[in-house]
Every structure is written in C-alpha cells, then in structure tokens.
C-alpha positions as CSV (number, residue, x, y, z in Angstrom):
1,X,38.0,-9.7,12.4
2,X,34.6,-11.0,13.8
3,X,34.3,-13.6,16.2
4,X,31.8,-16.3,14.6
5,X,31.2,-17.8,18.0
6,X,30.3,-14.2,19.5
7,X,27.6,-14.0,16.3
8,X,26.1,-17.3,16.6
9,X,25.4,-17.0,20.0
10,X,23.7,-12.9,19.4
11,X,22.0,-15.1,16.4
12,X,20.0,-16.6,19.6
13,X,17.8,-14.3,20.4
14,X,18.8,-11.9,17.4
15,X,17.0,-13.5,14.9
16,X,13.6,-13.7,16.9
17,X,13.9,-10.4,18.0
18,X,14.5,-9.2,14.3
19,X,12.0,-11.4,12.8
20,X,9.7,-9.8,15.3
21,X,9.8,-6.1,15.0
22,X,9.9,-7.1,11.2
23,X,6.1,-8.9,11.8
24,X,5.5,-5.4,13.7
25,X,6.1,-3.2,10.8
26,X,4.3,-5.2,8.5
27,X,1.3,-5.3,10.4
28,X,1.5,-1.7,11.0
29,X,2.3,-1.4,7.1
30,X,-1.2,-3.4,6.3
31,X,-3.4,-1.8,9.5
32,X,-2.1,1.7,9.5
33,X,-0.3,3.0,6.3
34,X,-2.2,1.4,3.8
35,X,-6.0,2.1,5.2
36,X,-5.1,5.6,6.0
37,X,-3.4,6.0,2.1
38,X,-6.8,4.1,0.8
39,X,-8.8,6.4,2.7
40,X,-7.3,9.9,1.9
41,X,-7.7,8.5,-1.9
42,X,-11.5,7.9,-1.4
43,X,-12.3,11.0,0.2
44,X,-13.3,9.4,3.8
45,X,-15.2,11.7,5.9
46,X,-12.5,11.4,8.6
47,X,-8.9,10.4,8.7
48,X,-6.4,9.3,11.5
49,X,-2.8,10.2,10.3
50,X,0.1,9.1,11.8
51,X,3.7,10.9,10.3
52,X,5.8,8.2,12.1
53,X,4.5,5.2,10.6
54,X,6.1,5.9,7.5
55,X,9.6,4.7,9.5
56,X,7.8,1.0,9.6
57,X,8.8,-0.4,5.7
58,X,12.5,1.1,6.1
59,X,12.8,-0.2,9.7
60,X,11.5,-3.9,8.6
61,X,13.6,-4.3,5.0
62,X,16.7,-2.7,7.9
63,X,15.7,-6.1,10.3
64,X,15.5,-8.5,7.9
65,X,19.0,-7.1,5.6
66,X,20.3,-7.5,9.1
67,X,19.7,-10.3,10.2
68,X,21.0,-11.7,6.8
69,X,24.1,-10.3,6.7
70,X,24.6,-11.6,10.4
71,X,23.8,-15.2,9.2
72,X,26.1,-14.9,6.4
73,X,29.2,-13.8,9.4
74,X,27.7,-16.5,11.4
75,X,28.3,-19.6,8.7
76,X,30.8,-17.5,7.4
77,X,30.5,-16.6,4.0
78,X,33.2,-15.4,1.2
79,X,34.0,-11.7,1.8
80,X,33.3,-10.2,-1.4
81,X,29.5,-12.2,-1.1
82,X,29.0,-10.4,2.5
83,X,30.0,-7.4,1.5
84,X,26.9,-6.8,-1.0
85,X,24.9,-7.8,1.5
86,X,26.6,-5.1,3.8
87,X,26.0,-2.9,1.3
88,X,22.7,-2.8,1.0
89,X,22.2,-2.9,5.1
90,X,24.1,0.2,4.9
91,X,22.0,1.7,2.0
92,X,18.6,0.9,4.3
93,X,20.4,2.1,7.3
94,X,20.7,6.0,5.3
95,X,17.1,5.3,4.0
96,X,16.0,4.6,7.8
97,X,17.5,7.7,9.0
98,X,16.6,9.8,5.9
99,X,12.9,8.5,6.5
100,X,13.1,9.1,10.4
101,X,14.5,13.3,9.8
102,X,11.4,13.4,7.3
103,X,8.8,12.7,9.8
104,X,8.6,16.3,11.3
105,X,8.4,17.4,7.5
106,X,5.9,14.8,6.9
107,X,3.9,16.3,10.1
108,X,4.1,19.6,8.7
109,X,3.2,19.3,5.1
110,X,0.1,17.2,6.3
111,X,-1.1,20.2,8.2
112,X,-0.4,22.4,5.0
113,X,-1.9,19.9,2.2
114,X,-5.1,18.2,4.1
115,X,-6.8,21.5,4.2
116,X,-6.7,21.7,0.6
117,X,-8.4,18.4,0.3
118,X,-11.4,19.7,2.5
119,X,-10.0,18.4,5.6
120,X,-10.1,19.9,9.2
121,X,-8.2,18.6,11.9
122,X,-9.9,17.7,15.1
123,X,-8.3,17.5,18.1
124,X,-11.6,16.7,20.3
125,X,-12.3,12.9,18.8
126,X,-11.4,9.9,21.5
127,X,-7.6,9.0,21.7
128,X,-6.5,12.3,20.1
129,X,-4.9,14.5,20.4
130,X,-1.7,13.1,20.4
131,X,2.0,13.6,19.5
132,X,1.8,10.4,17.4
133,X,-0.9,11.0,15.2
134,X,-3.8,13.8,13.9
135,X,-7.7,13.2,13.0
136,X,-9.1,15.3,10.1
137,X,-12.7,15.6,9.4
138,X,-14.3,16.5,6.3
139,X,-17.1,18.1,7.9
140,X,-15.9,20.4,11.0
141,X,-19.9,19.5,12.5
142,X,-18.4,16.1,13.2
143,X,-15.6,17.3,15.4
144,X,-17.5,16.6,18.6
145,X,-15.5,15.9,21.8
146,X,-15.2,12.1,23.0
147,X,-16.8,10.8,20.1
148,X,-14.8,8.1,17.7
149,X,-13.6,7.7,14.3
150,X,-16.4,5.1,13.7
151,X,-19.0,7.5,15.1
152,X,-18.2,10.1,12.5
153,X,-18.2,7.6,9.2
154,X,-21.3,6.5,10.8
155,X,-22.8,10.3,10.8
156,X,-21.0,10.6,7.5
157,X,-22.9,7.4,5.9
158,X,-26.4,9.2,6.9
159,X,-29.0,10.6,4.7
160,X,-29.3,13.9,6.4
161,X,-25.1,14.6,6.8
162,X,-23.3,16.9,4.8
163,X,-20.1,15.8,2.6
C-alpha cells in the first residue's frame, strides 16, 4: 500500500521541516500565548492579542504526530501499532481545524469580553492595527498614535498615571 522507499526519501527534508515549524510554535507558544494569558490575568495596562496564535499548540502536537507516524511507515512498523498512531494524527488533524474555524469566534468574543475587563482597543499604537492581532489599553489617555506597547506600561508604571 505505501511505498517505503517513497517515505524515506520525503523523511529527508520532512523531518527538518516538521521539527521546524514545531520549534516555531513553541516559541510562539512561550513569546506570544503565554505572556499575553499572564498579562490579561494581572490586569496590564495594555495588551497585544493575537486570535490566530491559538492554532500554534494544535499545529506543533499535528507536526510532531506526523512525523511519527511517517517514521513508523518508513521502518515499517506492524499495522495495528501504526494505526494508533494514525489515530491520534487524525484526532489533532480535527482539533487543528476545529481550532483554525474558532479564530474568527475567538476575534469576536475578544472584542465582546475585554471591555468588560476595563479594556479599550487602540488602533493608533506602532505596528497596529492589523488583521493579525488587536492592542487594548486600560486607560483610553494612553491610546496615542505611533507610540509602543513599552511606552504605555511605562506611562502606566508612573506616579501621576491613572489605572
């Protein structure tokens, strides 16, 4: 049914290229997701949100099951042992693509919920606005055009600024 020699030789540059956009996501997972999670807990006087990085833990556990199951085809393996592991590639494939039609949602309820917290989006900060991402302020004062995220925790972290 598969051609072994066919797989080892897409294991070539398949396994780098997996092992790399895997590396991507969890970087992004660590820099992105994670501080902008940590700050919406604390309160931070500003936040950078990005709805699409939520794809980034589905995409990586979808590399790595992948290029699993292909090195199992590639050695090869007993059926019945491969066909767990193609199991659960097809399980993070449907979470992938369940996680991918929930970014518009996730856009959306963001722009319902963050006001609630006491958040304002600002579309005048540096590098916004964007379709990939939204800044929210605390403090609509600090919504000043062409200034940065840094420059508003800095205003934020003075005496004389307002939570």
């Amino acid at each position: 049914m598969h051609n072994i020699q066919q797989i080892r030789q897409g294991l070539i540059w398949g396994i780098p290229l997996c092992l790399g956009v895997a590396a991507g996501c969890i970087l992004m997972i660590s820099h992105e997701i994670v501080p902008t999670l940590k700050a919406i807990a604390s309160i931070a006087p500003a936040v950078r949100i990005s709805p699409a990085a939520q794809l980034a833990p589905f995409i990586a556990v979808t590399c790595l099951i992948g290029m699993v199951v292909a090195c199992m085809r590639a050695i090869p393996c007993s059926d019945r042992v491969i066909k767990s592991s193609e199991r659960a590639a097809n399980i993070a494939v449907i979470a992938s693509g369940v996680a991918l039609l929930m970014v518009p949602v996730t856009a959306v309820s963001v722009r319902y919920y963050m006001p609630s917290l006491g958040y304002t989006i600002c579309a005048d900060l540096q590098d916004n606005p964007t379709m990939w991402f939204t800044d929210w302020v605390r403090d609509p004062a600090w919504c000043v055009k062409g200034k940065s995220l840094d420059w508003v925790n800095e205003q934020a972290s003075t005496p004389q600024a307002k939570p």
